[in-house]
N, C-alpha and C positions, 0 to 999 in steps of 0.2 A: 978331223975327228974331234977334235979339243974342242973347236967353237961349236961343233954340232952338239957337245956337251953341256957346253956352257948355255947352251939356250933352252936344250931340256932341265937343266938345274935353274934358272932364273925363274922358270913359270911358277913352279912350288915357292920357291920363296917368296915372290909375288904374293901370291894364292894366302900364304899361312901370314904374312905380314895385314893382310889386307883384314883376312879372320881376324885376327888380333887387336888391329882398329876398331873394328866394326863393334865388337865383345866391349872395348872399354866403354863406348858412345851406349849401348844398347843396357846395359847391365847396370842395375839401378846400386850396387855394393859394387864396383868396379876399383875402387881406391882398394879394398881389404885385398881382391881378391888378384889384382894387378900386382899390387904390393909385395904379397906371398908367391907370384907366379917365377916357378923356377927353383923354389927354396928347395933346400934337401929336406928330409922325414927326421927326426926328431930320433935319439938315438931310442931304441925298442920299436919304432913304431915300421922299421925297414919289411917291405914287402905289402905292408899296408894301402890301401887302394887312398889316392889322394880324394879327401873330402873335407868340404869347407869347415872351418873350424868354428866354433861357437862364437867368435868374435863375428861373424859375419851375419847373422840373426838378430845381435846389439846393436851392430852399426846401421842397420836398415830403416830403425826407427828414429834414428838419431840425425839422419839426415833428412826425412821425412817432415819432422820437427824443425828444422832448419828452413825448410823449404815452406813449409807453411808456414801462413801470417799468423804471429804472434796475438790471440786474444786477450781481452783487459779480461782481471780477474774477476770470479762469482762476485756478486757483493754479497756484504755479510748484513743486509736486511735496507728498507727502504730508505731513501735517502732523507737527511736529516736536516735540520738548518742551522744554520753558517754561528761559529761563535761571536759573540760582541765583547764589548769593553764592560765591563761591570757599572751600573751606575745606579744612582737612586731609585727605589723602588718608590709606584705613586703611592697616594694615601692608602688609596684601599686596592689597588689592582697593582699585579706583576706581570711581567712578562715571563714566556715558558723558557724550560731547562733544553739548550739543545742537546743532542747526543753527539756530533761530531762539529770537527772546526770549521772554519771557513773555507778550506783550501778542497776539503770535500764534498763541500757544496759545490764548487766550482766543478768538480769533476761528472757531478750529475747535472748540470745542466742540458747536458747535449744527449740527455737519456731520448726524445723526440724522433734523435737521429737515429737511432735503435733499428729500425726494419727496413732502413734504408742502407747504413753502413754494413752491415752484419753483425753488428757488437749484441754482448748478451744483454738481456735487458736489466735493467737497473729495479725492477720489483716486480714481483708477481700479484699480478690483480686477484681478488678474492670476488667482487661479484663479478654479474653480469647489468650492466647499465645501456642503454639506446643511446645512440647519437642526442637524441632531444636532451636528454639528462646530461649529457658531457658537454653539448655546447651550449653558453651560457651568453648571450649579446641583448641586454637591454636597450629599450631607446629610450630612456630617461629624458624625459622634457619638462629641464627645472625650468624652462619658462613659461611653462603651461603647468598646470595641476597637477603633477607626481611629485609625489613623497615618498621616500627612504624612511625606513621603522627600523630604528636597531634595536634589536632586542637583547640584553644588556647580560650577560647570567655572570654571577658572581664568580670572580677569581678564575678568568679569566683571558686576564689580561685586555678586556673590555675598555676599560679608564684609559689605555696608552690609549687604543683601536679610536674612541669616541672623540679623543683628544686632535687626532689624524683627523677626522673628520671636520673639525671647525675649524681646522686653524692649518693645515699641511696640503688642502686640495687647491689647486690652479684654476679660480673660477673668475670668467667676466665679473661677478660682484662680491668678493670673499666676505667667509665670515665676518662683523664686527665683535671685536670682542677686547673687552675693558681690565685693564688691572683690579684686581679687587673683585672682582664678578666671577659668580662659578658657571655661569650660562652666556652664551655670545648668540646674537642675532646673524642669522640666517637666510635672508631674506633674496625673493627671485629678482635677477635685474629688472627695475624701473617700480618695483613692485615690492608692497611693505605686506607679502605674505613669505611663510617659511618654506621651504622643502625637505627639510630635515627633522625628523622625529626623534630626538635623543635625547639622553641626560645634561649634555652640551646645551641643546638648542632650546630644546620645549621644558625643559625639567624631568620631574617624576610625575608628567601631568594625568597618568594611570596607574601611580604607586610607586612605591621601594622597587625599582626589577620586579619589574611588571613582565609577569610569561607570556607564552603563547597565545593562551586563552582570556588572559584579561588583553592586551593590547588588540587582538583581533576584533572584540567586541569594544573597545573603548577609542582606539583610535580613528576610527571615523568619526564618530560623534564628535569628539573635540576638534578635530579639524575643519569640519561643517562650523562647531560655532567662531574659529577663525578665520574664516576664511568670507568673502565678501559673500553678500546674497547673491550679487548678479552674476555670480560663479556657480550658484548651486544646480545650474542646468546643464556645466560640461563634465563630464566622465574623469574622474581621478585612479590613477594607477597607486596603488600600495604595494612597494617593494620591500621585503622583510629583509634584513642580514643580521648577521650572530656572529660570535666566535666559540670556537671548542678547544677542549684541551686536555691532554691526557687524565685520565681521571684521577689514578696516585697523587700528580701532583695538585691538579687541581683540589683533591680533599685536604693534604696536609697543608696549603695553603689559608683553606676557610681555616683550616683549625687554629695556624699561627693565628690567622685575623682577628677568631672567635677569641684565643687566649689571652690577645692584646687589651680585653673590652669592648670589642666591637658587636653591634647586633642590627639585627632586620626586622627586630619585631616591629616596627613601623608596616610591614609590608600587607598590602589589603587580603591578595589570595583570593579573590574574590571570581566565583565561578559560580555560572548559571543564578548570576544576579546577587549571589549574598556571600560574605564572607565566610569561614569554616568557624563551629562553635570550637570553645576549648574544648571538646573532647573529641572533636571530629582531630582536632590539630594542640595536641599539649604540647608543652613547652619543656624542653630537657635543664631549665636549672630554677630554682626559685627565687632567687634576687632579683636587678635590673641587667645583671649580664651574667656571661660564663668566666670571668677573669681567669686565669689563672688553670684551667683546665686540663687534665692530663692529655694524651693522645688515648690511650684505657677509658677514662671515663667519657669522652667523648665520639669515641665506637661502641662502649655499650647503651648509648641511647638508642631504642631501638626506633623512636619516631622524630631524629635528626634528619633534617630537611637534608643535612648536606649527605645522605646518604642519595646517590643516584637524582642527584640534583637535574643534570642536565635533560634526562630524559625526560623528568616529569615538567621541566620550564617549555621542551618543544613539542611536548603531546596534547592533543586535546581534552583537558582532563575531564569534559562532560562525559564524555564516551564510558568514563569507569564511575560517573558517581561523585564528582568530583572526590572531595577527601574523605566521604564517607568510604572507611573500611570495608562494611558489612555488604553493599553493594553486589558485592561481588566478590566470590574466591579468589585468592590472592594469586595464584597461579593464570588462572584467565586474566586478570587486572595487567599485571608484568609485561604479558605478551599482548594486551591491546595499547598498554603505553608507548610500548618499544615501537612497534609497528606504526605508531603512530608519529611520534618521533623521527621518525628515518622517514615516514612521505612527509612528514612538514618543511626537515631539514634539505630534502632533493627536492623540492618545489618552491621553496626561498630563489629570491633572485641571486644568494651570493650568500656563503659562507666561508667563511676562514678558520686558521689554525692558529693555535699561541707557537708552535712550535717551528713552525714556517712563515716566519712574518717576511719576508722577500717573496716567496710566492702567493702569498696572501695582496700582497700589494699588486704582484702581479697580474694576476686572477679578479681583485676590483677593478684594476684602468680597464681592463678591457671588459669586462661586464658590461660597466656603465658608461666607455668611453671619456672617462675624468683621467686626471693625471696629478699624482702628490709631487710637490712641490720637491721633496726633498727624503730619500727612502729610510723605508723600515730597518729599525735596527734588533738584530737580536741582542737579549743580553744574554748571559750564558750562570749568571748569578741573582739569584733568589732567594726569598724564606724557605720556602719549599725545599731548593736544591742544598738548602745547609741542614737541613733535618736527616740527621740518621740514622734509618728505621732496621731491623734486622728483616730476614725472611718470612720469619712469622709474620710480622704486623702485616706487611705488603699485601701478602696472600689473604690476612683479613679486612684488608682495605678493598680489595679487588673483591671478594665475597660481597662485601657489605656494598657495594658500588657494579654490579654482574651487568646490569644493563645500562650502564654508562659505558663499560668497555666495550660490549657490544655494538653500541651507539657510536661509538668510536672509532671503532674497527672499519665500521661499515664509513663514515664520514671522511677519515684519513684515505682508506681506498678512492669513494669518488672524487676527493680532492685532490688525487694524484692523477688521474685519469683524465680529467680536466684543466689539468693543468698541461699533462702531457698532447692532448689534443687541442688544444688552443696555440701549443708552443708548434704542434707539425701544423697547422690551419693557417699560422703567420711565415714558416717558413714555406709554404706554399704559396702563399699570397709572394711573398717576397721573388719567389723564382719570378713566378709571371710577371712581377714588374721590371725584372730582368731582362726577359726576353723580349716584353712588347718593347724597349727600350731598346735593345740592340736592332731590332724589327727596324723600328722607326731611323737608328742611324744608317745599315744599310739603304733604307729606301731615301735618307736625305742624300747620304754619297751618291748613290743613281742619277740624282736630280740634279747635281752639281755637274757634271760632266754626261753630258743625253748626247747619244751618239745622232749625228743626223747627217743624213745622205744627202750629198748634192749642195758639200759647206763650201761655196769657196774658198775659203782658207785650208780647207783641206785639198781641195784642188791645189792650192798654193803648193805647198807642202809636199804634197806627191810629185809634183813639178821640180821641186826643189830636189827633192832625194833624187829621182833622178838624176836631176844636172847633176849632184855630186858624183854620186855610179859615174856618170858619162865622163866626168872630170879624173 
């Protein structure tokens, strides 16, 4: 009777152990609710129907959280470039102020990797751009007929950029360039013609920062007349590059420069053949400089070149009449500059930023397939960056400068864009060279040991194991 018992009492305990198991595996709060299982009621709470206690709706998320892969945080806007050491600023050109250090640069680099890893991305793009516009690969054939035109715009840190240019790229015949001399020879291997069109190379051989509109019409001509005759039947490529730069700083920049004595009145301006009279272009002081200038009186000239400088250097400025005002209402004028501006600026072979001079460098080698000798350094110390302006000023700097930010906005985007797609285009490339690589060593290991039927020495060998077995 006893053991007849004992076998009807084993099955339930079986049965309710087995539940038991089952409930801690199954049950995604199994710790809380395992934990509390058995406990008595809480003194008042007796006759109470046992129900999960608020700890168990906290704990649910908590391990949830646990369980998921930890994501890197939002960022708190695009990414920036890298700090540098402070150093001399050049005569007339600085480098831009970054907004973070170097150690944050670093962490954006692998922003490419973005829709591959899962990670959140590293900036939200504002336009829409075509693949043609993102990918950028010239074939520069400095030993055939192509020329580089840098188009120079003031305070822009242009001077380092120009400097990189003649004397930091890695070429079968590098620049020649002389102590004492502010110009270095340029010339194609075997060949006493230039490929560089710059302040370095050629001089100011179309003016003081020569824009858009005078370089386009003036640079051919003068490379026609340097250039041999029995050349003038093959085809030359002109590829324009710039640099850009935040527009604040770039304004309180010209204005130290302007304050220090410095001036451009040299500069020709010269569009649809004739330079602007004084009234078309007056002149905001009456001496031979501005010395000494406030930042106030040098916002309220209302016909300060450096007001939206950059737009008006990369627009075509025929299109509005050159500097004649009256042309045209100022409202239409604004919006056929800008626009103009922004296609000149995404149809240049290569544009850079003062503010990312590492992927600026980046962004040239692979353009033009060259390579600098030795990389870009940011500085992180400026005229600019020691000037300090309150809220007001800013907000009237930015007013007085509307379509250089916009110009800006839209420049900094595609320059991200292309950068980030030329960084997934190389690690792409890189996989395939990975795998036709392993490709090829499996098929060398193949080749090294080819199985072949009917080896005697495999006869041998079979022969052999045998004897052994038989042994």
């Amino acid at each position: 009777m006893d053991e007849r018992f004992n076998k009807w009492l084993l099955t339930p305990v079986l049965t309710l152990l087995f539940v038991v198991i089952m409930y801690q595996y199954v049950s995604p709060s199994c710790t809380s609710s395992c934990a509390n299982f058995g406990e008595q009621p809480r003194a008042g709470e007796a006759g109470q129907p046992a129900a999960p206690g608020p700890a168990r709706p906290a704990q649910a998320p908590l391990e949830d959280w646990e369980r998921r892969p930890q994501l890197p945080p939002p960022p708190r806007g695009p990414p920036e470039g890298p700090r540098g050491a402070a150093a001399p600023e050049d005569e007339d050109e600085e480098l831009g102020d970054p907004e973070e250090d170097e150690a944050e640069e670093e962490e954006e680099e692998p922003d490419p990797e973005a829709p591959e890893n899962g990670s959140l991305p590293r900036f939200v793009t504002r336009f829409n751009f075509t693949l043609k516009d993102l990918t950028r690969f010239v074939d520069f054939n400095i030993k055939g007929r192509d020329v580089i035109v840098f188009l120079h715009i003031q305070k822009t840190g242009g001077t380092t950029f120009g400097r990189h240019l003649v004397k930091n790229i890695r070429l079968e015949q590098p620049c020649s360039c002389k102590a004492g001399q502010k110009k270095c020879t340029c010339h194609r291997p075997g060949k006493k013609e230039t490929w560089l069109f710059s302040r370095f190379s050629t001089g100011w051989s179309c003016g003081l920062h020569a824009d858009w509109t005078e370089l386009t019409n003036c640079v051919p001509a003068i490379m026609e007349k340097k250039d041999c005759p029995r050349n003038h039947s093959h085809t030359r490529n002109f590829y324009y590059i710039t640099m850009l730069r935040d527009p604040v700083s770039r304004y309180l920049s010209e204005w130290k420069h302007v304050q220090r004595g410095a001036t451009w009145k040299t500069s020709l301006h010269v569009c649809d053949g004739r330079s602007p009279t004084p009234d078309e272009l007056p002149t905001c002081y009456p001496g031979d400089d501005w010395s000494g200038v406030s930042l106030r009186e040098f916002m309220d000239c209302t016909y300060n070149l450096a007001n939206n400088r950059q737009v008006r250097m990369l627009a075509d400025l025929s299109l509005v009449g050159c500097y004649n005002l009256t042309f045209m209402n100022e409202s239409e004028r604004n919006a056929i500059l800008l626009q103009s501006a922004k296609s000149n600026l995404k149809n240049m072979a290569f544009f850079g930023l003062t503010e990312f001079q590492r992927k600026t460098q980046f962004l040239f080698e692979r353009t033009f397939n060259l390579k600098f000798i030795s990389p870009f350094t940011q500085f992180n110390v400026t005229r600019a960056s020691n000037v300090e302006i309150n809220e007001g000023a800013r907000q009237r700097i930015e007013e007085l400068n509307f379509l250089d930010v916009q110009l800006y906005a839209y420049a900094k985007d595609l320059f991200q864009q292309r950068y980030h797609r030329t960084k997934q285009l190389e690690r792409q490339r890189d996989r395939q060279k990975r795998r036709g690589e392993r490709r090829l060593q499996r098929e060398h290991r193949g080749r090294r040991w080819p199985r072949q039927d009917g080896n005697p020495e495999g006869a041998v060998t079979e022969d052999y194991n045998s004897q052994v077995v038989r042994w």
